[in-house]
Every structure is written in C-alpha cells, then in structure tokens.
Backbone as CSV, one residue per row, in Angstrom:
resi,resn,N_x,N_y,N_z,CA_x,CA_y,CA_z,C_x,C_y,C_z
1,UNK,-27.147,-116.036,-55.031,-25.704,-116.199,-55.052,-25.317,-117.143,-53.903
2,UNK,-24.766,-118.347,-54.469,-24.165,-119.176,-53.049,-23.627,-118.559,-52.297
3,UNK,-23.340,-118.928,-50.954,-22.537,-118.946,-49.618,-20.916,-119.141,-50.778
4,UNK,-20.028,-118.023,-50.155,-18.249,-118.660,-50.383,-17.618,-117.966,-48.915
5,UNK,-17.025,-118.556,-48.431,-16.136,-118.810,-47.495,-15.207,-117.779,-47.508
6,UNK,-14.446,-116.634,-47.269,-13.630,-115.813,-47.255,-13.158,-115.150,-46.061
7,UNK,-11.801,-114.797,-46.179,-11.502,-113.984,-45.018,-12.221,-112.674,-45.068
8,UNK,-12.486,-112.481,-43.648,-13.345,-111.013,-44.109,-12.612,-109.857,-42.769
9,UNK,-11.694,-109.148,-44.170,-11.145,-108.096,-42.864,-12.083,-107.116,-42.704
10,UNK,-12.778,-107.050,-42.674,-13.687,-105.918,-41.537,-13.288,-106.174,-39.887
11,UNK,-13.936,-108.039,-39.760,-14.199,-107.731,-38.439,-12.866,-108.764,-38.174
12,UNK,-11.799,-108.948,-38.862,-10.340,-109.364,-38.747,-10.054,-109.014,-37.202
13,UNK,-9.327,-110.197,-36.691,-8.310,-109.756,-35.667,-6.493,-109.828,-36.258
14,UNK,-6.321,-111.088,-36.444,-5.322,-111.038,-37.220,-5.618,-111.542,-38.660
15,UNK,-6.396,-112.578,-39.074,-5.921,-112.457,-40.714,-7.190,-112.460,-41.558
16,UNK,-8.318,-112.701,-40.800,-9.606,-112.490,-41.115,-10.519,-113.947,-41.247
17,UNK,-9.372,-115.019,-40.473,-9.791,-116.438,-40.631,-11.248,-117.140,-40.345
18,UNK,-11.082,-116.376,-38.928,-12.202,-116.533,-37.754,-13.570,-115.969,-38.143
19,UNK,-13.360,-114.377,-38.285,-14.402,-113.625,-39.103,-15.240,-114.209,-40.394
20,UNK,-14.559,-114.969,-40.943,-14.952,-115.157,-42.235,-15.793,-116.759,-42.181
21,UNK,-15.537,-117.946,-40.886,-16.000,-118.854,-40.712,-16.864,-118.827,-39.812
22,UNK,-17.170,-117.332,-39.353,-18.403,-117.283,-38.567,-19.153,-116.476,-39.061
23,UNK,-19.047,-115.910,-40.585,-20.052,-115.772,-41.536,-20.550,-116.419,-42.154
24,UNK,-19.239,-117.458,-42.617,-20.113,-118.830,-43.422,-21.115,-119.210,-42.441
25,UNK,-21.020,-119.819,-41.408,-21.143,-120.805,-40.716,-22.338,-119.748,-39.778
26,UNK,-22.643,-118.379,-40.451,-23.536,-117.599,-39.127,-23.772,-117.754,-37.640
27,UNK,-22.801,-117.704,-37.228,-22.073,-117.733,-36.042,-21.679,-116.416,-35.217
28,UNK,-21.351,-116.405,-34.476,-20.450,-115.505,-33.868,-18.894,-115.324,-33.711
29,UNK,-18.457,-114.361,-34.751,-16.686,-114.811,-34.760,-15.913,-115.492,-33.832
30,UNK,-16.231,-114.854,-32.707,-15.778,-114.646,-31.259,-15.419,-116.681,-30.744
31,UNK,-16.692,-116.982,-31.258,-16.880,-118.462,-31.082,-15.890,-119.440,-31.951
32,UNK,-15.514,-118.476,-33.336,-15.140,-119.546,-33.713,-13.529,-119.324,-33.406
33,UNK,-13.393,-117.879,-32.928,-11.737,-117.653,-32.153,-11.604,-118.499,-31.122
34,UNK,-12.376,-118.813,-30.426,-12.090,-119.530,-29.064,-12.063,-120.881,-29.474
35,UNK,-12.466,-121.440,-30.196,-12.598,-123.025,-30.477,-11.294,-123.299,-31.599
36,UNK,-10.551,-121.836,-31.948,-9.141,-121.933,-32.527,-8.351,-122.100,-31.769
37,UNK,-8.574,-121.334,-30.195,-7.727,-121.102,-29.443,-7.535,-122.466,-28.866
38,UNK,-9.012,-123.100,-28.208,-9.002,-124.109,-27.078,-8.119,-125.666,-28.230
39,UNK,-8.460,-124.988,-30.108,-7.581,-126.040,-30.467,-6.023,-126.231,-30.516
40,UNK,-5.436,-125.314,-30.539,-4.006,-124.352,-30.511,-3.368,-125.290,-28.767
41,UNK,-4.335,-125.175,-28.082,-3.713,-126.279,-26.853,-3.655,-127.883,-26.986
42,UNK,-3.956,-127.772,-28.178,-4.311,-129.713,-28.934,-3.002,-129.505,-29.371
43,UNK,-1.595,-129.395,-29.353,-0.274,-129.708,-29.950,-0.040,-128.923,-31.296
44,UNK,-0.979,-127.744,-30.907,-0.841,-126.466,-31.957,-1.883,-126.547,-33.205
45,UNK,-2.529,-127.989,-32.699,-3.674,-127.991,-34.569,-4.434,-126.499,-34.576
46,UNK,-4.654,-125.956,-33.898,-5.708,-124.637,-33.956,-4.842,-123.860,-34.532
47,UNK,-3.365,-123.780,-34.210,-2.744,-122.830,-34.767,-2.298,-122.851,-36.317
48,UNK,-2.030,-124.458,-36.770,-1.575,-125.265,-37.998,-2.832,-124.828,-38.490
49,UNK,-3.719,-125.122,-38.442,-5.366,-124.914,-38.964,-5.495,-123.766,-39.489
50,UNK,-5.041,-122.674,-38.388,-5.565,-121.245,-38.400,-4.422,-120.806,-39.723
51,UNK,-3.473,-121.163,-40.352,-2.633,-121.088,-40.858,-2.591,-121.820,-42.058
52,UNK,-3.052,-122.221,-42.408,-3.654,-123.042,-43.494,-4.312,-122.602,-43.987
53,UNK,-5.699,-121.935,-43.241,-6.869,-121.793,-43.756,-6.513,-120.119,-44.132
54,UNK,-5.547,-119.554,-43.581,-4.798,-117.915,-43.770,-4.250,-118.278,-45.118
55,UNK,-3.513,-119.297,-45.677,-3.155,-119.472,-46.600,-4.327,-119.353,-48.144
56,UNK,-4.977,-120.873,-47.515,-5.918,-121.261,-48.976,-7.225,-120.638,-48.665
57,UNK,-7.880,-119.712,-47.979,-8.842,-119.086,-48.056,-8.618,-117.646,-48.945
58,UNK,-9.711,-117.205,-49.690,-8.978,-115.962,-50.067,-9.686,-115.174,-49.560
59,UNK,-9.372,-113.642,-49.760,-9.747,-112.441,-49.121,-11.140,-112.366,-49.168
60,UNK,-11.261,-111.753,-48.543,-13.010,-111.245,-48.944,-12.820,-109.475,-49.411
61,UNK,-11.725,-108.911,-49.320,-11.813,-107.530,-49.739,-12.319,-107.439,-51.631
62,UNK,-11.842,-108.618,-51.634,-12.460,-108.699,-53.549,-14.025,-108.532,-53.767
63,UNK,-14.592,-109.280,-52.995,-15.772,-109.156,-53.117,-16.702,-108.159,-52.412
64,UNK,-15.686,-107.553,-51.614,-16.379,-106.171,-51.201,-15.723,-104.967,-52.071
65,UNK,-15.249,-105.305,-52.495,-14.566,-103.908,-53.503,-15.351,-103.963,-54.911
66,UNK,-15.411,-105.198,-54.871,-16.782,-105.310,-56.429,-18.311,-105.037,-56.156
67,UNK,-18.615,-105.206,-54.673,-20.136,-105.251,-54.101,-19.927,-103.503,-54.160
68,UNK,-19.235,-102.446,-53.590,-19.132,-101.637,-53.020,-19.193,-100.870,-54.674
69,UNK,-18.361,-101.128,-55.478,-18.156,-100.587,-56.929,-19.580,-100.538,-57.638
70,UNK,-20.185,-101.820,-57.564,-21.460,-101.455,-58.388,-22.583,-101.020,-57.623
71,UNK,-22.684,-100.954,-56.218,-23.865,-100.626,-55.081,-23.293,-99.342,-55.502
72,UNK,-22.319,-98.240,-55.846,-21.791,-96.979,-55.911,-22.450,-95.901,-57.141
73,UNK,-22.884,-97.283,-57.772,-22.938,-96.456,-59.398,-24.441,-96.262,-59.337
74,UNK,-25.458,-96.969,-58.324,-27.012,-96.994,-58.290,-27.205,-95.486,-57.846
75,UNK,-28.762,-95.291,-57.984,-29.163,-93.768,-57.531,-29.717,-93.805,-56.271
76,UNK,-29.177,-92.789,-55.172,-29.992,-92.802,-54.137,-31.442,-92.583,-54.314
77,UNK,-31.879,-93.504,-53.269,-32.766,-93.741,-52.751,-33.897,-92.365,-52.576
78,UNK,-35.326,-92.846,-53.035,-36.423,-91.717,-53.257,-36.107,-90.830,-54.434
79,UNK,-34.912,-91.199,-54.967,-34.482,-89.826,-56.532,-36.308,-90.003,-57.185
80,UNK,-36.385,-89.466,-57.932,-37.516,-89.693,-58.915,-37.053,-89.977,-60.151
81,UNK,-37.041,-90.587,-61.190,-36.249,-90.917,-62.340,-37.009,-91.545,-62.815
82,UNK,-37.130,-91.375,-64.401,-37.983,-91.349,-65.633,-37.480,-92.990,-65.601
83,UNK,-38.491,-93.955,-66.586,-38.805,-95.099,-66.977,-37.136,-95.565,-67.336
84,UNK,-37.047,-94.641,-68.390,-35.932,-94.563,-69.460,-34.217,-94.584,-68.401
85,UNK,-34.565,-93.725,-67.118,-33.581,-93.378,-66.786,-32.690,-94.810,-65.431
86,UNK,-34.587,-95.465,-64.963,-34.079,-96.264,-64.493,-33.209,-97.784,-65.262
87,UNK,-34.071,-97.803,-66.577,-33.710,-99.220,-67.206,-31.667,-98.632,-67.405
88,UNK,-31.369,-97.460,-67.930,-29.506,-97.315,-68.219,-28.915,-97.334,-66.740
89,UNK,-29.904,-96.638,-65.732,-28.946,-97.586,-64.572,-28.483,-98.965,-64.637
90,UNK,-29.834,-99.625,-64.721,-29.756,-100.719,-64.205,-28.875,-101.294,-65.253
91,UNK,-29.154,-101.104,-66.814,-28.019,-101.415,-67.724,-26.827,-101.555,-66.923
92,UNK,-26.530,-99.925,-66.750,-24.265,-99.774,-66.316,-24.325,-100.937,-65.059
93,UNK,-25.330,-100.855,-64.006,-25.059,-101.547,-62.968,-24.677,-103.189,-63.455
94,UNK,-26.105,-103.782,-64.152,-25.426,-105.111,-64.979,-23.930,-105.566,-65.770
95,UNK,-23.748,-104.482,-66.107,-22.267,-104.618,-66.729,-21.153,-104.182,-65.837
96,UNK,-21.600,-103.711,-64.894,-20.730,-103.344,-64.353,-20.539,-104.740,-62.882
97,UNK,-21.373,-105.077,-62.567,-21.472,-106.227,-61.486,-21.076,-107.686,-62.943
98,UNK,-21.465,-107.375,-64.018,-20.619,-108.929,-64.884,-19.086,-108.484,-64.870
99,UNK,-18.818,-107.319,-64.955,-17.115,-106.734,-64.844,-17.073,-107.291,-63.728
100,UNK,-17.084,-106.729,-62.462,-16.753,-107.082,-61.426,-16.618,-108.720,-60.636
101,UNK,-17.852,-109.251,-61.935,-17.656,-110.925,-61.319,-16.828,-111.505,-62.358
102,UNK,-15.766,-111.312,-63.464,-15.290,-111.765,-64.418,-13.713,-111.482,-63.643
103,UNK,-13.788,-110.252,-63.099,-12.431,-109.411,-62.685,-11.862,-110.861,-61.270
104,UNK,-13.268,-110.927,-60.496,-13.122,-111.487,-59.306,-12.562,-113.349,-59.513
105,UNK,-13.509,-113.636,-61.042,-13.086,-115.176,-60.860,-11.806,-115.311,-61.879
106,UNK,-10.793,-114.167,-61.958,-9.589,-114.303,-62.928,-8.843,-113.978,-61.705
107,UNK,-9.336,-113.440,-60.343,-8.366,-113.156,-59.225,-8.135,-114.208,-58.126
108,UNK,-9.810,-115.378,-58.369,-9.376,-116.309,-57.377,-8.803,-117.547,-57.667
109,UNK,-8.067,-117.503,-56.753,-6.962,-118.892,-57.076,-8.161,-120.183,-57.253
110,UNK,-7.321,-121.394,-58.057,-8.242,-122.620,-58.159,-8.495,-123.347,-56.967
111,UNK,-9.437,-123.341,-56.680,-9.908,-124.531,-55.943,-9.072,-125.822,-55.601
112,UNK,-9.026,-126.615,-56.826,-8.452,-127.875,-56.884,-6.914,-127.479,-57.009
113,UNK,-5.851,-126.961,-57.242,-4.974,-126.684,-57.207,-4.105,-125.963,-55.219
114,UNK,-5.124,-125.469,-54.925,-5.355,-125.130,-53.902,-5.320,-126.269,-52.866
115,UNK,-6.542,-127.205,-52.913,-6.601,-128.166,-52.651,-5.436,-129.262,-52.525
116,UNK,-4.812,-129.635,-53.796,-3.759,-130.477,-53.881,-2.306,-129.482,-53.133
117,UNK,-2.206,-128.346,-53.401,-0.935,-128.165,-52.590,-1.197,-128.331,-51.165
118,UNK,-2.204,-128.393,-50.361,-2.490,-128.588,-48.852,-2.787,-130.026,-48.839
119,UNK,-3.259,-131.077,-50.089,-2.950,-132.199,-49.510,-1.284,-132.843,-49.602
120,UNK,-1.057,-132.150,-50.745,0.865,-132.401,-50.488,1.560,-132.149,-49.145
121,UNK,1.247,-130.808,-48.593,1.866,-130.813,-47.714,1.548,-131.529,-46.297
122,UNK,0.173,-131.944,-46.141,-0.149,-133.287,-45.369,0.756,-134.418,-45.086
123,UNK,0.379,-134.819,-46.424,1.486,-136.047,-46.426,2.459,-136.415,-45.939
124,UNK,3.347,-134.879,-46.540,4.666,-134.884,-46.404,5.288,-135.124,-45.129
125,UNK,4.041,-133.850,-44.654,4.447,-133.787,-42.986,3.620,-134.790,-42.061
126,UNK,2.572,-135.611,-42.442,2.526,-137.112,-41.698,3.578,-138.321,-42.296
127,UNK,3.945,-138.291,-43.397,4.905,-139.045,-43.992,6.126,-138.953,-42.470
128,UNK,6.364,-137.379,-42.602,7.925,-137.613,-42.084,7.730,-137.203,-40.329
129,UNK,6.600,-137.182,-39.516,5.956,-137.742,-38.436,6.163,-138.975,-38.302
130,UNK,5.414,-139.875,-38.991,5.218,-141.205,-38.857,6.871,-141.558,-38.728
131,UNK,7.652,-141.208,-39.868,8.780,-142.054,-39.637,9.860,-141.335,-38.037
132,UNK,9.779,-140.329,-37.999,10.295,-139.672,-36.775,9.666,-141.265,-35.638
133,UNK,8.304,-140.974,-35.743,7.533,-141.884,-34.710,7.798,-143.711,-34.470
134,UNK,8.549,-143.920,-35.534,8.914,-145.053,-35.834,10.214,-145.365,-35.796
135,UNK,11.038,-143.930,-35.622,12.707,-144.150,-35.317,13.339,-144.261,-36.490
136,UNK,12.667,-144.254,-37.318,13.600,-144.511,-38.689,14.062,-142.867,-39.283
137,UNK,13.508,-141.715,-38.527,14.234,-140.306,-38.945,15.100,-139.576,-37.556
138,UNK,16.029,-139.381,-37.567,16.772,-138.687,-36.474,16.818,-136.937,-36.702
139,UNK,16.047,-136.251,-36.272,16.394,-134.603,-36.594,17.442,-134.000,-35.977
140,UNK,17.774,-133.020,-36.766,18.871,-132.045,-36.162,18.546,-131.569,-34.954
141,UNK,19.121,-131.182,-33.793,18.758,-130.616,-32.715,17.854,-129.002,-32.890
142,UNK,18.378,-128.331,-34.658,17.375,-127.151,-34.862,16.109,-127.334,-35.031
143,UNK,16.044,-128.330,-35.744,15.003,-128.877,-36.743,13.730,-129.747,-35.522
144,UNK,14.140,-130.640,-34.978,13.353,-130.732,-33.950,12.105,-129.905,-33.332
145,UNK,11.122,-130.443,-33.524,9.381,-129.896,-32.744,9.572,-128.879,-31.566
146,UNK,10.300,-129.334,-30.379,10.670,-128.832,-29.490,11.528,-127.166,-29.377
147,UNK,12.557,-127.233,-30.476,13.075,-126.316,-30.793,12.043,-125.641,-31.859
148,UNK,12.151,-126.180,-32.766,11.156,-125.330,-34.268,10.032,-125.118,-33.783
149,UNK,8.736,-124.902,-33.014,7.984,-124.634,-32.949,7.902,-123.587,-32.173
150,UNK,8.654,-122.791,-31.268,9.041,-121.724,-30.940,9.540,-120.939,-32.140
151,UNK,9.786,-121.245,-32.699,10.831,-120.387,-33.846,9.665,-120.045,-34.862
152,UNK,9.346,-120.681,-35.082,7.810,-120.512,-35.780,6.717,-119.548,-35.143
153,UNK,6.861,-119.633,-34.101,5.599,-118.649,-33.502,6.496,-116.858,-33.768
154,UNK,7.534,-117.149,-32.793,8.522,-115.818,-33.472,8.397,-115.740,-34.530
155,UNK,8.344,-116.550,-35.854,8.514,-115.586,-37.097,7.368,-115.379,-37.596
156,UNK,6.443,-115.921,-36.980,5.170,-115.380,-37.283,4.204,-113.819,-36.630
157,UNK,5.125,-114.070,-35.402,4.752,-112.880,-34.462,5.852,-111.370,-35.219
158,UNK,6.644,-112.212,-36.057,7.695,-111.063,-36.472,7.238,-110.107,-37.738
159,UNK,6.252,-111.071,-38.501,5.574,-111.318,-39.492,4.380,-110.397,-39.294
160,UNK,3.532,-110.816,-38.097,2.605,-109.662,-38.041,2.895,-108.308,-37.962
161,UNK,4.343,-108.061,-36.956,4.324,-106.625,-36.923,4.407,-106.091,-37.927
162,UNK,5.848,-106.380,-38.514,5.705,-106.065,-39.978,4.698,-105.663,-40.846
163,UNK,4.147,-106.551,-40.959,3.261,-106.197,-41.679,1.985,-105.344,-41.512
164,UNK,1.968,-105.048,-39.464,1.101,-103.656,-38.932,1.662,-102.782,-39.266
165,UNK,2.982,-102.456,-39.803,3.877,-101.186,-39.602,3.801,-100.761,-41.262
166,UNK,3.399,-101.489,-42.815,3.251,-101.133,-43.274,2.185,-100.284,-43.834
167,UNK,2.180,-99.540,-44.650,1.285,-98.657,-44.797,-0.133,-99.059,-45.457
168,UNK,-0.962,-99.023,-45.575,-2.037,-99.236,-45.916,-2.079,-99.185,-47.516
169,UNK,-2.392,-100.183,-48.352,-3.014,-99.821,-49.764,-4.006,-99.187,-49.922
170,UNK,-3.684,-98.092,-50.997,-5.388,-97.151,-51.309,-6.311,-97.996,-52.363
C-alpha cells in the first residue's frame, strides 16, 4: 500500500498537520513543528502553509477507523482454528477491508479539484499583492496586512477554543 499523507490526530497538537508530515516524511513531528514555527517568522508563510495544508490534507481518522474495523474482526492471536475456519475469516476480513477501502475513496476529496482551489487562491492573493506592491491597489485601513493579520490569528485562536469546548464525536 503506498505512502498517503494525512493528518494524523493521535499525535495532533493542533490540527494534526505536523504529525502527519513527519510520518510521511519519517521524521520526528517535533521537527517538522519547529521548521513551521521558525517559518511562521518568514511574514507568516509557516502559518499560511500550516493552514493550507489543515485545509487540503485530509484526516487520517478515516483510515484508522477502517484499519481498526477490519484488524477487529481477525482472531486473537494463538486461537487454534480449523483450515475451514481460518479461510471465512480471512473471507469477512477481505470484504470487509474492500468495504472499508470503497467507503474511504467515496470520503476523500479529489486530488485535482483540491489542487486547483489552492492554486486559485494563490493567484488571487499574489495577483492582488503584486498590485498593492505596484500602487495600483489602495486598501481599506481594515483590510490592510498590518491590521488583518492580527484579526486572523484571533479568529483562529477563537476557532480553536471552540472547537476544544465541543464535545467529542462517538
């Protein structure tokens, strides 16, 4: 089974970004938090990054809820079990891990669709950089980097609690 890229809330701090690119990448999470962080002092790219990739990465709880579902249905370990009894395990387990990978690729978003909405919003926002940078856009005093990028961290920091304070899905 290839390598896929996912957030992985197990070892999550906040969205499972870090965790999940220092599994791809067999790493140490820790490493790839700090090289978010030391980027986050680059004019916020670590943070734009880290936020992006929170966006178009998907969970990894899918693929542990399908790994966990069919590893559930096998027989412990040392059972003794007739010829007959191992081949209908292994049957339900097969159908049950093709369920689980049919369930998983109708849950993950497309790739290329994925793709194109993060290169749209590139653009947009070097499009209307560049012209800021060139004098040809004047912003509102709200709207402005200086102002909006505070406002942004607040509603993101407003965003996490929230969303610590809700209750857990079973």
């Amino acid at each position: 089974m290839p390598k896929r890229l996912v957030r992985d809330k197990r070892q999550a701090v906040f969205g499972g970004v870090a965790a999940g690119f220092g599994n791809y990448l067999d790493v140490d999470p820790v490493l790839v938090r700090i090289a978010f962080v030391l980027l986050a002092f680059a004019n916020g790219v670590g943070l734009l990054a880290y936020l992006i990739c929170w966006v178009v990465i998907p969970r990894g709880e899918l693929l542990q809820t399908a790994t966990g579902t069919a590893a559930a249905t096998g027989s412990a370990p040392g059972t003794a079990l007739g010829l007959d009894a191992v081949r209908d395990a292994s049957a339900q387990f097969a159908a049950e891990a093709r369920a689980a990978a049919d369930s998983l690729r109708a849950a993950a978003p497309d790739a290329a669709q994925a793709q194109a909405a993060v290169g749209s919003f590139l653009v947009v926002a070097g499009a209307l950089l560049l012209a800021h940078n060139l004098g040809w856009l004047h912003w509102p005093y709200w709207l402005r980097f200086d102002t909006l990028w505070p406002l942004l961290l607040v509603a993101l920091g407003v965003g996490l609690i929230a969303k610590s304070r809700r209750p857990a899905a079973a």
